[in-house]
gemmi code that builds the backbone of each chain (N, CA, C; Angstrom):
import gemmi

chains = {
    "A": [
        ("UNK", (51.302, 25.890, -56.242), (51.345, 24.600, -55.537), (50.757, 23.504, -56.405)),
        ("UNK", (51.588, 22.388, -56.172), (50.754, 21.458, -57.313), (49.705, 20.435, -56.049)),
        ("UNK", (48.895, 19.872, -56.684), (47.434, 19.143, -55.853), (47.585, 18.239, -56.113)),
        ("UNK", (47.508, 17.360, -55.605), (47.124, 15.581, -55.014), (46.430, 15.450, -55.958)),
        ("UNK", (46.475, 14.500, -57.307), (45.197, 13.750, -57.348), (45.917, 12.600, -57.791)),
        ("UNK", (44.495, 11.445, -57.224), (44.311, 9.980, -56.931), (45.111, 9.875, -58.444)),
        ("UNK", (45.651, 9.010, -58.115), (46.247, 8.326, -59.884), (45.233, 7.493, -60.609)),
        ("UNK", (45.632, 7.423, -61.789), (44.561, 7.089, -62.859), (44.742, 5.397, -63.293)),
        ("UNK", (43.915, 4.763, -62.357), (44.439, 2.815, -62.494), (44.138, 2.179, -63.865)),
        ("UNK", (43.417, 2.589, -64.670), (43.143, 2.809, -65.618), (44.106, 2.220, -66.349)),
        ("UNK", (45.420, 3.182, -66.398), (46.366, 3.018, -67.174), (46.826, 1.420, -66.760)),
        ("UNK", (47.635, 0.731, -68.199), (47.733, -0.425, -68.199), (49.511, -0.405, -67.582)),
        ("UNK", (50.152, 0.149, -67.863), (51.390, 0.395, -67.444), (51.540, 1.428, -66.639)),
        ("UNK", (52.778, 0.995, -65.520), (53.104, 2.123, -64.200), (53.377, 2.797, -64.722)),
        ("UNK", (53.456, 4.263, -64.438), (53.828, 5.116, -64.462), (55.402, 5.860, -64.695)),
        ("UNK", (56.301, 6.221, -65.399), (57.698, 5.852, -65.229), (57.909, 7.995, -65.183)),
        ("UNK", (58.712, 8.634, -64.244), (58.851, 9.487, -64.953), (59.849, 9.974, -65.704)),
        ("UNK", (58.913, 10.838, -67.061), (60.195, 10.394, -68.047), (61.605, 11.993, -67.841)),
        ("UNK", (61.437, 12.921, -66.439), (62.114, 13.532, -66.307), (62.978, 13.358, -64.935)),
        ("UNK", (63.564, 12.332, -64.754), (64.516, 12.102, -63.380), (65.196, 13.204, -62.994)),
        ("UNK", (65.850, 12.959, -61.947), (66.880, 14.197, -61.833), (68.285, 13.716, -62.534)),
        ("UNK", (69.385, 14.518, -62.894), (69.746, 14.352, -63.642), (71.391, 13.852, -62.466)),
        ("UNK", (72.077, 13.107, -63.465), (73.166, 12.608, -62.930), (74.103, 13.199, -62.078)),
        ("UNK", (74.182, 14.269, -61.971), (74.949, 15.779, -61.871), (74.454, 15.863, -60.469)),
        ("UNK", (73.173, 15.510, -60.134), (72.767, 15.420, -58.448), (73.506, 14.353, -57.723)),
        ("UNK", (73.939, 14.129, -56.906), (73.574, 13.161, -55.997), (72.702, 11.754, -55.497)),
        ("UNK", (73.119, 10.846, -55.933), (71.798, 10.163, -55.595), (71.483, 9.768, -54.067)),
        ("UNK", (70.056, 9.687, -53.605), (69.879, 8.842, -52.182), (68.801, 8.321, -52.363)),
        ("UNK", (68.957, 7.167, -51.195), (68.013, 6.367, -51.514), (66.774, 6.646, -51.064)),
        ("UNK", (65.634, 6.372, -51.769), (64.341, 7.044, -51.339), (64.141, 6.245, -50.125)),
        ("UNK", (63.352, 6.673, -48.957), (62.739, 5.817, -47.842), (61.457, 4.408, -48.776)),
        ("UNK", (61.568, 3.700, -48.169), (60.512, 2.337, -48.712), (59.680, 2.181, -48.163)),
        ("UNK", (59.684, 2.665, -46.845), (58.804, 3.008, -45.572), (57.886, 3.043, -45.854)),
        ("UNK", (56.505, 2.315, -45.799), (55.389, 2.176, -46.231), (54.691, 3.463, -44.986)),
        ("UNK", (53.356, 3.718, -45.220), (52.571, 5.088, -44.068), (52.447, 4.418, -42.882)),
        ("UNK", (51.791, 3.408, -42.592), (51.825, 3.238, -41.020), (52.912, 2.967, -40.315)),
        ("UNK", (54.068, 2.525, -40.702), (55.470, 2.412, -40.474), (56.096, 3.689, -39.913)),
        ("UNK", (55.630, 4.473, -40.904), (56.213, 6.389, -40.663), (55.198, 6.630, -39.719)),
        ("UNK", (54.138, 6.215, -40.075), (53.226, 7.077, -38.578), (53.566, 6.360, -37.333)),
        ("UNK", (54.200, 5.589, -37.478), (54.392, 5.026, -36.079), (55.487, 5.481, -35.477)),
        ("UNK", (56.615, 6.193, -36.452), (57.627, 6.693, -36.070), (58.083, 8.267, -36.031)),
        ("UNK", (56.943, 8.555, -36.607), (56.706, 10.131, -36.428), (57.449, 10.929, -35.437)),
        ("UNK", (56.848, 10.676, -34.658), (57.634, 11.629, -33.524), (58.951, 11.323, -33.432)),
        ("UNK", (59.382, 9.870, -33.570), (61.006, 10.102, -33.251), (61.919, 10.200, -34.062)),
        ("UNK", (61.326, 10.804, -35.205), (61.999, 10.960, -36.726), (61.954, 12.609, -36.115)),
        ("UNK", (60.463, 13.123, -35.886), (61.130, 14.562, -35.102), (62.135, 14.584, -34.080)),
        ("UNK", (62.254, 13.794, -33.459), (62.984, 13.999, -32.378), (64.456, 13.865, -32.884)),
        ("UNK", (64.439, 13.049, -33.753), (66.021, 12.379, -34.023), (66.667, 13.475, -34.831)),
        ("UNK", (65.490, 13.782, -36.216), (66.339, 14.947, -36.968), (65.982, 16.140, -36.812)),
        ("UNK", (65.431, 16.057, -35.591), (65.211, 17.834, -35.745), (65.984, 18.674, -36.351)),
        ("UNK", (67.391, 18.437, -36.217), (68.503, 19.253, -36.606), (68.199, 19.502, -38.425)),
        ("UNK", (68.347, 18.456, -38.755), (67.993, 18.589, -40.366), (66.498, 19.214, -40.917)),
        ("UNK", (65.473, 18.494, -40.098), (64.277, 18.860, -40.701), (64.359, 20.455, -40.286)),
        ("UNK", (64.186, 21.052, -39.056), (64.532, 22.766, -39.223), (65.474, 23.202, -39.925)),
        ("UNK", (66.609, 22.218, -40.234), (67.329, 23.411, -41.174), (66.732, 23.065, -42.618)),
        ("UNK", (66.108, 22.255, -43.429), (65.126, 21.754, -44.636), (64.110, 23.024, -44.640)),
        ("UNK", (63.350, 23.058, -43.742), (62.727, 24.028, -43.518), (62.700, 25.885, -43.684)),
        ("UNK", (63.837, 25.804, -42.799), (64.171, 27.219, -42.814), (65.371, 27.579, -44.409)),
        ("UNK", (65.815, 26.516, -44.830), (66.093, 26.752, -45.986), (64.984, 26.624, -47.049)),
        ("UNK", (64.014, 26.003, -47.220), (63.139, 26.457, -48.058), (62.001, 27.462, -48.153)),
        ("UNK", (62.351, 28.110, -46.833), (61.581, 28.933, -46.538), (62.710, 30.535, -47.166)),
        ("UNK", (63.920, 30.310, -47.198), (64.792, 31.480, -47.734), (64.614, 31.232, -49.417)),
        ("UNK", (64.155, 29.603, -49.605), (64.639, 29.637, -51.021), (63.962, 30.501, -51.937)),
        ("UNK", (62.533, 30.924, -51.288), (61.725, 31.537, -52.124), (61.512, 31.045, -52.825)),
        ("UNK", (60.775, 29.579, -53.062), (59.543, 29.047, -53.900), (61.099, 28.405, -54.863)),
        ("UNK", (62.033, 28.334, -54.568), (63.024, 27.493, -55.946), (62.916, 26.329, -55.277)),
        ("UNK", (62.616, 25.334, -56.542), (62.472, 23.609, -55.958), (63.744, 23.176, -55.785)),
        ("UNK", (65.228, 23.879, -56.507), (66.546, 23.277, -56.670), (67.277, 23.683, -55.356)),
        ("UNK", (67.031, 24.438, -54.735), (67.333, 25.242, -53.554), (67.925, 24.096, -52.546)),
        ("UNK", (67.132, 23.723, -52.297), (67.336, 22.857, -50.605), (67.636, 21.171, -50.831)),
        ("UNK", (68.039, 20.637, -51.950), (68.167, 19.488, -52.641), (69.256, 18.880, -51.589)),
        ("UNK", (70.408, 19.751, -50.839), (71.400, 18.911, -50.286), (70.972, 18.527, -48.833)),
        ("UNK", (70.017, 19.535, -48.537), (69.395, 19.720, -46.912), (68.338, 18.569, -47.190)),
        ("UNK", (67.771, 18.143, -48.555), (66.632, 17.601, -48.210), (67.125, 16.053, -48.310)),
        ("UNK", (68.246, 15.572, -48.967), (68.768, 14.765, -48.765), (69.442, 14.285, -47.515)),
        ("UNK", (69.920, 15.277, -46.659), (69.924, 15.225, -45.364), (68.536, 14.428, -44.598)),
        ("UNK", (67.799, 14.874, -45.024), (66.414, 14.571, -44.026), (66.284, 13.448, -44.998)),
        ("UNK", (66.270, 12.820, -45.853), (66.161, 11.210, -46.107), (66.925, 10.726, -45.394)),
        ("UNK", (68.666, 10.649, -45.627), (69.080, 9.767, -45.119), (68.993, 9.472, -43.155)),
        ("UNK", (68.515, 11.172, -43.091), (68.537, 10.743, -41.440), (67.063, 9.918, -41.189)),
        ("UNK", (66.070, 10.020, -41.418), (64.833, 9.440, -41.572), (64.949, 7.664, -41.448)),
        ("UNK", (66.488, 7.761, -43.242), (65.909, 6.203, -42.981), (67.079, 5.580, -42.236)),
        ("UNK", (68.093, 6.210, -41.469), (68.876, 5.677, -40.307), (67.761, 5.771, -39.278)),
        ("UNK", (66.799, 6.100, -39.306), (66.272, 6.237, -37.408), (65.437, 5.138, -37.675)),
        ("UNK", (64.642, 4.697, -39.164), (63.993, 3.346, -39.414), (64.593, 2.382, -38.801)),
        ("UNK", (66.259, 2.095, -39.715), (66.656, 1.405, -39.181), (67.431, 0.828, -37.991)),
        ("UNK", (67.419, 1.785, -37.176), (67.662, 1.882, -35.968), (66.830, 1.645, -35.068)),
        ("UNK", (65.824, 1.519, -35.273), (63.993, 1.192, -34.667), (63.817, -0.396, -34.986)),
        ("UNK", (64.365, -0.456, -36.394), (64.273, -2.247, -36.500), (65.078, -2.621, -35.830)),
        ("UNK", (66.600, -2.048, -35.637), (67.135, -2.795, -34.869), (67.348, -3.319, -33.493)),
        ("UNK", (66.759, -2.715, -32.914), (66.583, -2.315, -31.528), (64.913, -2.757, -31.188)),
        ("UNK", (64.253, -2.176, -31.443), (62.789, -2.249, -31.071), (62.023, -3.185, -32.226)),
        ("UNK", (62.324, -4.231, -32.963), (61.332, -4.659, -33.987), (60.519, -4.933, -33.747)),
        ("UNK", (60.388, -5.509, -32.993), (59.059, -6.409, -31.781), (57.886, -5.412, -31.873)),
        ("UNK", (58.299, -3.893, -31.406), (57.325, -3.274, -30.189), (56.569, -2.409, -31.337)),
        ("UNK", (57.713, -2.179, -32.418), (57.402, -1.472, -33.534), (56.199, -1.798, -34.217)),
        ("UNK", (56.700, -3.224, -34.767), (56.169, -3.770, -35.823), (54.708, -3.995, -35.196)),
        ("UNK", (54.257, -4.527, -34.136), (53.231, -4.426, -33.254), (52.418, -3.252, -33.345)),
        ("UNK", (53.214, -1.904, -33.269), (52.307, -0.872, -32.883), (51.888, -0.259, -34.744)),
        ("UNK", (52.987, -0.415, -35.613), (52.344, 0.100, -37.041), (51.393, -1.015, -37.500)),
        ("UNK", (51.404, -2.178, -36.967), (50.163, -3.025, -37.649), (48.979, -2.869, -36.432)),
        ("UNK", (48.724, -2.197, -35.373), (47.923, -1.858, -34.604), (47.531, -0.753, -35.519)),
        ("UNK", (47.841, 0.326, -35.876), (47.361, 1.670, -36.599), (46.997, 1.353, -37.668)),
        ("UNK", (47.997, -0.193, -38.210), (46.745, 0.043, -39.898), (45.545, -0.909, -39.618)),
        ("UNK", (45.473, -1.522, -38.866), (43.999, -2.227, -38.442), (42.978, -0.727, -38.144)),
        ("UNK", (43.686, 0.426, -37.090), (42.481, 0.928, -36.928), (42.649, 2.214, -37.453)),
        ("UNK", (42.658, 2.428, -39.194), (42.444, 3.859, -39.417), (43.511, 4.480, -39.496)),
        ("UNK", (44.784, 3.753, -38.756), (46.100, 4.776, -38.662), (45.728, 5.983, -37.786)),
        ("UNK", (44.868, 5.699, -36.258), (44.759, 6.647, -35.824), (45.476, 6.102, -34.391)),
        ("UNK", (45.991, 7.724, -33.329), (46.867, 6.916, -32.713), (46.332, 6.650, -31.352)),
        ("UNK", (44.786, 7.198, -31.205), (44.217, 6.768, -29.929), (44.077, 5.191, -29.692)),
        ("UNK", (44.220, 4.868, -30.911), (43.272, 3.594, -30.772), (44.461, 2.388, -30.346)),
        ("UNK", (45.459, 2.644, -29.878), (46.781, 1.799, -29.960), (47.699, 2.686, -28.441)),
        ("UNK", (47.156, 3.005, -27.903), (47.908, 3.584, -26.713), (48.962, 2.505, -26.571)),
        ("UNK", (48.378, 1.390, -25.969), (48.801, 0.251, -25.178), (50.422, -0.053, -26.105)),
        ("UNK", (49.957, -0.341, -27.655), (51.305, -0.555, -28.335), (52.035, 0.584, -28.545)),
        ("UNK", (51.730, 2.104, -28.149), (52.650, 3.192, -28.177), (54.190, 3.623, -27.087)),
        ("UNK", (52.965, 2.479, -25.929), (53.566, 3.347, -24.774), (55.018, 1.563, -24.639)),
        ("UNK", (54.550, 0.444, -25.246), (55.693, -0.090, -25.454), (56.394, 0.309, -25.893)),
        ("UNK", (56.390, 0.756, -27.188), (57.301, 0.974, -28.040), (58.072, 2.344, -27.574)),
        ("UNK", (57.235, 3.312, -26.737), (57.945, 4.249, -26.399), (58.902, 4.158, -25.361)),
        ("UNK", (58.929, 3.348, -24.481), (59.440, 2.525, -23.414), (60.728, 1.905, -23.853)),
        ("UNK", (60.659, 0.961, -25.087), (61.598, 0.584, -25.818), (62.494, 1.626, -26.573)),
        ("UNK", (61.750, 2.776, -27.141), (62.804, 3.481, -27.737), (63.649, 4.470, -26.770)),
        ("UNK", (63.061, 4.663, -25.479), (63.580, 5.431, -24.640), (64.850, 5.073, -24.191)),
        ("UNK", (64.600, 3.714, -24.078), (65.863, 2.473, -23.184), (67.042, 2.524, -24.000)),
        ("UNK", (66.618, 2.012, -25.312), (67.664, 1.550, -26.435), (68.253, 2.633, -26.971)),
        ("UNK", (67.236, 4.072, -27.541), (67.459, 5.079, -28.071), (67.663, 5.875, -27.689)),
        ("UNK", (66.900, 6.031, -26.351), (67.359, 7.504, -25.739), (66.084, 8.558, -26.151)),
        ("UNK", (64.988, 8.086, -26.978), (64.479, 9.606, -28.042), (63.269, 9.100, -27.316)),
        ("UNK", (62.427, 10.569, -27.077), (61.370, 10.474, -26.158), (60.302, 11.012, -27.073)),
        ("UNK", (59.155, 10.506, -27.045), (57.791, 10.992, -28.050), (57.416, 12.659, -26.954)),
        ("UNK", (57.411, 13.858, -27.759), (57.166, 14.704, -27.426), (56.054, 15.733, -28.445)),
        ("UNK", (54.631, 15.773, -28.016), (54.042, 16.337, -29.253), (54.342, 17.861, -28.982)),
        ("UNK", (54.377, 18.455, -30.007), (54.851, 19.661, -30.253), (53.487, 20.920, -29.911)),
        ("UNK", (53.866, 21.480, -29.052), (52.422, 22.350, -29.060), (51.595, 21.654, -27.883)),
        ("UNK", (51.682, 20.787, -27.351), (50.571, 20.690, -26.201), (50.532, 20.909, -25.120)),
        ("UNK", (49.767, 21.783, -24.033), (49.929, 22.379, -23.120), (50.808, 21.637, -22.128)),
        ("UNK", (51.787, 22.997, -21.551), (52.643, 23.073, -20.610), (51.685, 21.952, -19.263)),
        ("UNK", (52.656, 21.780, -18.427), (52.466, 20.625, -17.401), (51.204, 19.932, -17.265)),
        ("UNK", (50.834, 19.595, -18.307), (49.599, 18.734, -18.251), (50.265, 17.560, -18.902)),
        ("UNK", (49.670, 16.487, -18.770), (50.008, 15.132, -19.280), (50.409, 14.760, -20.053)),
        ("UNK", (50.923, 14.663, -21.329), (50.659, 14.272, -23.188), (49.527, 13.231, -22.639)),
        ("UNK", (48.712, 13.189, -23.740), (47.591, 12.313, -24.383), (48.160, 11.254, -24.263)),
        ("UNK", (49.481, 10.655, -24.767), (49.601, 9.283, -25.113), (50.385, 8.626, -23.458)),
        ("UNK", (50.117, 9.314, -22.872), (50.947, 9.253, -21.261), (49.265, 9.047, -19.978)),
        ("UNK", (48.224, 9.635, -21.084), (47.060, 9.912, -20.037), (46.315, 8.765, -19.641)),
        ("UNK", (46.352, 8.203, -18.447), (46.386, 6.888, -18.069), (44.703, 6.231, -18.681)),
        ("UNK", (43.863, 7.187, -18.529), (42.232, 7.000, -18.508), (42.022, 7.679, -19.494)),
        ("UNK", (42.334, 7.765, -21.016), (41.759, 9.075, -21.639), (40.402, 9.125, -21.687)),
        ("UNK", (39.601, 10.010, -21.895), (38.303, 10.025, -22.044), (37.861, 9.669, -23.487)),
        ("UNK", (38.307, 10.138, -24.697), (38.231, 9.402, -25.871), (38.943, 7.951, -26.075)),
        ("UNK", (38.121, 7.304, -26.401), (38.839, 5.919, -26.635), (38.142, 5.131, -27.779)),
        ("UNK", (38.537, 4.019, -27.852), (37.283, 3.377, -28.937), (36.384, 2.602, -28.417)),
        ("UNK", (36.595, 2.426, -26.947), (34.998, 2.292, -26.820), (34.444, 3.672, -26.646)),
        ("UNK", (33.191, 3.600, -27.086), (32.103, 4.594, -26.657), (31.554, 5.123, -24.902)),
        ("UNK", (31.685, 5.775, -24.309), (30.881, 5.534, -23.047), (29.962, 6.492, -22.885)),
    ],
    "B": [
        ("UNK", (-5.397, -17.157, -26.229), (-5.053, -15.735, -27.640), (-4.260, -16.667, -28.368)),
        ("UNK", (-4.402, -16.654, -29.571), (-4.044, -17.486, -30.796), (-2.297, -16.848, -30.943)),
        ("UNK", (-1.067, -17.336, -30.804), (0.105, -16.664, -31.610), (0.145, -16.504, -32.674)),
        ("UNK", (0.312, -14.956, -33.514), (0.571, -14.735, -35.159), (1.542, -15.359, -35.290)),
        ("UNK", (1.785, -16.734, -35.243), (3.176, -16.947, -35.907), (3.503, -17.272, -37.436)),
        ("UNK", (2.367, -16.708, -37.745), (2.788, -16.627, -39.467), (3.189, -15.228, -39.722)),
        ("UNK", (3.088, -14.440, -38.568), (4.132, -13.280, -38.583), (5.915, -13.399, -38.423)),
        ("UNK", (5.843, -14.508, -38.208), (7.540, -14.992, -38.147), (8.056, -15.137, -39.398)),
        ("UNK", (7.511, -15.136, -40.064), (8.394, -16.233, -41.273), (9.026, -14.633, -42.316)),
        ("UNK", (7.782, -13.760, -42.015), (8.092, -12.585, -43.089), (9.671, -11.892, -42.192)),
        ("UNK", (9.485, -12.111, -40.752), (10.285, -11.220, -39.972), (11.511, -12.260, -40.051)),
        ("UNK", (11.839, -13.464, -39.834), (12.818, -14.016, -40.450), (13.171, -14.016, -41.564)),
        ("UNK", (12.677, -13.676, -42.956), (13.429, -13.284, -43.888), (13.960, -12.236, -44.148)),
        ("UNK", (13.185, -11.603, -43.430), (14.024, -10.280, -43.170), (15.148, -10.238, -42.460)),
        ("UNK", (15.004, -10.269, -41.291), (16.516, -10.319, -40.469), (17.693, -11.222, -41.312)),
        ("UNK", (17.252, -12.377, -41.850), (18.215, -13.290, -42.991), (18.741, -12.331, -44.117)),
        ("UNK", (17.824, -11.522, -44.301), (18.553, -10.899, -45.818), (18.758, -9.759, -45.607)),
        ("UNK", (18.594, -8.786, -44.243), (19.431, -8.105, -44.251), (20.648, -7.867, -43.402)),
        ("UNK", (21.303, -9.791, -42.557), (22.077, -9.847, -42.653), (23.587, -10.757, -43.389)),
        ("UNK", (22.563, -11.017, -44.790), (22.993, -12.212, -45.610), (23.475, -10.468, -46.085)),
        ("UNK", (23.240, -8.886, -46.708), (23.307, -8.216, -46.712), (24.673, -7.468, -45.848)),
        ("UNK", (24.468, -7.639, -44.948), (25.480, -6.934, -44.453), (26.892, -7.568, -44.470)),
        ("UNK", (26.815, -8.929, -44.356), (28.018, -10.241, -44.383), (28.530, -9.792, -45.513)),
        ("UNK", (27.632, -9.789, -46.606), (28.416, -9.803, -47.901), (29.381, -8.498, -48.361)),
        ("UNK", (28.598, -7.463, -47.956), (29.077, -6.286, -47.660), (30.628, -6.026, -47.069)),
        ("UNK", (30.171, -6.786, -45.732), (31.438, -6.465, -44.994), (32.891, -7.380, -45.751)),
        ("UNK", (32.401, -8.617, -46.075), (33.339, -9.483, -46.972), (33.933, -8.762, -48.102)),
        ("UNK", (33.494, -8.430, -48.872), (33.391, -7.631, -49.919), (34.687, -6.523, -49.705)),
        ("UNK", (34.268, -5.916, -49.094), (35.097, -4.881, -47.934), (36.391, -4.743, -47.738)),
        ("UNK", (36.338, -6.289, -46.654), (37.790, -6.773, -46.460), (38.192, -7.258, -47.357)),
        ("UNK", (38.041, -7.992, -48.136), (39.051, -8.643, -49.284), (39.675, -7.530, -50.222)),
        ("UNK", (38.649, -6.049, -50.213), (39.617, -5.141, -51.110), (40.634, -4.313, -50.162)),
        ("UNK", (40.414, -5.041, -48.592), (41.543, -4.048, -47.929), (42.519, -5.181, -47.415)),
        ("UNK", (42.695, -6.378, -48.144), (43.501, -7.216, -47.497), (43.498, -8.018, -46.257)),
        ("UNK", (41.962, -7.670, -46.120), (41.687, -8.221, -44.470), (41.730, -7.393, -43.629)),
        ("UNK", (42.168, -5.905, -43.888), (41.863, -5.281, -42.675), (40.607, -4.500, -42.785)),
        ("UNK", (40.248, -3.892, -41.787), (39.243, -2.766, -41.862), (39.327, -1.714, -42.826)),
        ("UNK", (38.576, -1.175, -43.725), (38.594, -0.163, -44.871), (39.225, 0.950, -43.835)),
        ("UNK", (40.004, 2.050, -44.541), (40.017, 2.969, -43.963), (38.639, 4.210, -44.185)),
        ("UNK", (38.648, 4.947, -43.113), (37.685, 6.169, -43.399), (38.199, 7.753, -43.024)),
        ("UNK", (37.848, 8.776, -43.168), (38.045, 9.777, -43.302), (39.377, 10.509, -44.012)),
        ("UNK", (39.221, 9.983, -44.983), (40.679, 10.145, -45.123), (40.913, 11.341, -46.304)),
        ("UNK", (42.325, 12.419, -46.029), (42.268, 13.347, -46.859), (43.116, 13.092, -47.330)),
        ("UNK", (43.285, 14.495, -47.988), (44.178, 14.445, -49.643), (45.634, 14.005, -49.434)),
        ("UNK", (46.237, 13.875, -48.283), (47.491, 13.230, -47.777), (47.216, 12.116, -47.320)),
        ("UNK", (46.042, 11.367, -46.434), (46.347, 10.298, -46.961), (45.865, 9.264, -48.196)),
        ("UNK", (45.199, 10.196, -49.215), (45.430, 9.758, -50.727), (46.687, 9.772, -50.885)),
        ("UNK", (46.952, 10.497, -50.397), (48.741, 10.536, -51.357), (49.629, 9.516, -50.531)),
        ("UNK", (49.628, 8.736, -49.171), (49.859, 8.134, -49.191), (49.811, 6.845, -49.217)),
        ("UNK", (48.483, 6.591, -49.223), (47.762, 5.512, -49.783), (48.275, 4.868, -51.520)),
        ("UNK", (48.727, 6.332, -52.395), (49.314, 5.763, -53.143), (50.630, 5.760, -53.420)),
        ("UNK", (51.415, 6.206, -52.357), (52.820, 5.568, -52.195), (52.429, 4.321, -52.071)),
        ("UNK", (52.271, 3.965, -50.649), (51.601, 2.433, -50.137), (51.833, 1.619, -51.777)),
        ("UNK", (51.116, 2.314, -52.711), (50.600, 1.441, -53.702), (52.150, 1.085, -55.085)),
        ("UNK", (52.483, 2.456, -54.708), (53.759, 2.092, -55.765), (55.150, 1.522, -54.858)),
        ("UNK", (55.290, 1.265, -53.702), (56.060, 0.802, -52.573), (55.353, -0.948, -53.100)),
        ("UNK", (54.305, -1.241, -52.168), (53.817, -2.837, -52.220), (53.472, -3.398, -53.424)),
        ("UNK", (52.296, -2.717, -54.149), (51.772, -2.837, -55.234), (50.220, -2.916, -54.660)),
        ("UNK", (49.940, -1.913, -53.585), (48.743, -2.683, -53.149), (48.241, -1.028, -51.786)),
        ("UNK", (47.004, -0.502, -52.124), (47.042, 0.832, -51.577), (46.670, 0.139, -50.287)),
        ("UNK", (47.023, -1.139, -49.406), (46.773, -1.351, -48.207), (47.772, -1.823, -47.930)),
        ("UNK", (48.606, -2.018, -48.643), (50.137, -2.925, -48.311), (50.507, -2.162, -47.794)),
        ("UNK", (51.600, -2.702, -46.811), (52.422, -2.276, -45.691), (53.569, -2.981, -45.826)),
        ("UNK", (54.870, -2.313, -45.424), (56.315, -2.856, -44.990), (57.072, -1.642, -44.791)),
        ("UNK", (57.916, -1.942, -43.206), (58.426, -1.140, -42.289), (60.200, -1.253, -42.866)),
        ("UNK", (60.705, -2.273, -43.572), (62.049, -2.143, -44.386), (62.311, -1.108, -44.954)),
        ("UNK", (63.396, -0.297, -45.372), (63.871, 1.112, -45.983), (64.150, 0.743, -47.222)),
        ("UNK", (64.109, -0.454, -47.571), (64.768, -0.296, -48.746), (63.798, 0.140, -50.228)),
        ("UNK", (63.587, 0.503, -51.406), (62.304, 0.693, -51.591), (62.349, -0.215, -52.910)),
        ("UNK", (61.457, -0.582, -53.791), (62.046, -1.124, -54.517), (62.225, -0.677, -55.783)),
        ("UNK", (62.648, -1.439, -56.967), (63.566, -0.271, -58.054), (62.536, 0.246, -59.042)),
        ("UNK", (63.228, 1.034, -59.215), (61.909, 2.008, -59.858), (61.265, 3.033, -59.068)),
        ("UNK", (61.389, 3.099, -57.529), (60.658, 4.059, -57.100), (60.630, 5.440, -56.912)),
        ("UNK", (61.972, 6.019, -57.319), (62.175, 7.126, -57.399), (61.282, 7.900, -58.671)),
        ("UNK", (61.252, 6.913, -59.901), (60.451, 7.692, -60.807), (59.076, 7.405, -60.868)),
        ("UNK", (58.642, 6.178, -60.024), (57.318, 6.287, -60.214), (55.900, 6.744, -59.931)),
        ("UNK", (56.633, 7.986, -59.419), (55.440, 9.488, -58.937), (55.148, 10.153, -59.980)),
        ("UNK", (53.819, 10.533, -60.535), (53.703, 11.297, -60.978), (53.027, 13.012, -60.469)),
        ("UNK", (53.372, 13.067, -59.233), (52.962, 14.243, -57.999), (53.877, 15.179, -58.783)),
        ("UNK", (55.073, 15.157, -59.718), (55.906, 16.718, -59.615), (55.296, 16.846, -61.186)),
        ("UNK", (54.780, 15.912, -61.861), (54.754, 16.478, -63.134), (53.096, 16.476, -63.494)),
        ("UNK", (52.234, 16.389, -62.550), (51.172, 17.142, -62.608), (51.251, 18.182, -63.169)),
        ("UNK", (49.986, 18.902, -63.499), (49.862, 20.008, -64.087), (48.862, 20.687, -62.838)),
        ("UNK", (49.244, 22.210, -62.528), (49.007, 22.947, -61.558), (47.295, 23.582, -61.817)),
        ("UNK", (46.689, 22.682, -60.797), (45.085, 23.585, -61.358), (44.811, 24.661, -60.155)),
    ],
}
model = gemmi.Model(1)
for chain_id, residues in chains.items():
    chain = gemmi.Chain(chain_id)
    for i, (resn, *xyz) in enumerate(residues, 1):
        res = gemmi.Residue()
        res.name, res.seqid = resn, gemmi.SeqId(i, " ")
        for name, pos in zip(("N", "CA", "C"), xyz):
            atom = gemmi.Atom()
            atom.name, atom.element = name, gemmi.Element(name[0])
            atom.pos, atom.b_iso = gemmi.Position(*pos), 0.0
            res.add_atom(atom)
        chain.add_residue(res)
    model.add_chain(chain)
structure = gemmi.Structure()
structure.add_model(model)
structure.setup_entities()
């Protein structure tokens, strides 16, 4: 596995790399999607491609560790990614743009922005149809971002 | 009973400088996060996207929700050609 590390600012010139993929691939366009943008759309990027991201998945999980393996599946999951972006601008810009500049004010965390979640989820439900569903959280109890009073919040009590 | 109020003057410079101290601090702060609040706890993903953020805007607090990215960004990761420690 290769590891994260912080890049070196140091250097006077960006970074270029000097091994692209080679012409013979396919090209797509990378997402531009800055992080609080994607965290704001998280869930309905699951929701939208599930289809692709499990099959990305379960094909790199057959590929057995080959990076060339899943190149057409993973291009799949870009371009569906950045159709559901823009399908969010088009439809919801308002509620969006509101709730990813709510998360980068606080941390990019998502308690702290209920109020702009549950617009925007409201909005994407109407326009989109795609419902925020976290994966894994107990059967008939509430979701968190649905829980009218949560007990964690940013105030303290 | 006489007031120490020449006990004021030490306790007002104090409270002055250590919040001429904290102002500067917090200023300081925001101007390297663009005006927003610094982030905190943050792990090795969001280093890593903190420095997308940075090769996307030019700026590890910049933000924009547009798809388009701009040119150059496909090669300007160096995450695959790390060396594996």
């Amino acid at each position: 596995m290769t590891i994260y590390h912080a890049g070196d600012d140091s250097q006077a010139r960006p970074y270029i790399d000097p091994t692209p993929l080679p012409d013979s691939i396919p090209k797509v366009q990378e997402i531009g999607t800055s992080s609080a943008p994607l965290k704001s759309a998280a869930f309905f990027i699951g929701a939208y491609c599930k289809d692709y991201n499990e099959d990305f998945m379960l094909c790199k999980q057959d590929a057995k560790g080959d990076p060339g393996a899943c190149l057409k599946e993973g291009r799949k999951v870009t371009r569906c990614a950045t159709d559901l972006i823009n399908k969010m601008r088009e439809n919801c810009l308002e509620t969006f743009d509101k709730h990813w500049q709510c998360l980068e004010l606080h941390n990019q965390e998502y308690y702290a922005c209920r109020k702009d979640e549950r617009a925007l989820n409201k909005c994407m439900f109407e326009k989109l149809g795609l419902t925020k569903t976290i994966p894994g959280s107990p059967k008939g109890q509430t979701p968190i971002h649905d829980v009218a009073k949560p007990i964690y919040t940013t105030v303290q009590r | 009973m006489p007031l120490p109020w020449e006990a004021l003057i030490p306790f007002g410079l104090l409270t002055t400088m250590f919040a001429a101290a904290g102002t500067l601090l917090n200023t300081s702060k925001m101007a390297q996060n663009q005006g927003k609040r610094p982030r905190h706890n943050l792990d090795a993903w969001d280093d890593m996207m903190m420095d997308r953020d940075r090769r996307l805007t030019g700026h590890i607090r910049g933000q924009k929700s547009d798809t388009t990215p701009p040119p150059g960004f496909e090669t300007s990761s160096k995450w695959y050609t790390e060396s594996v420690e």
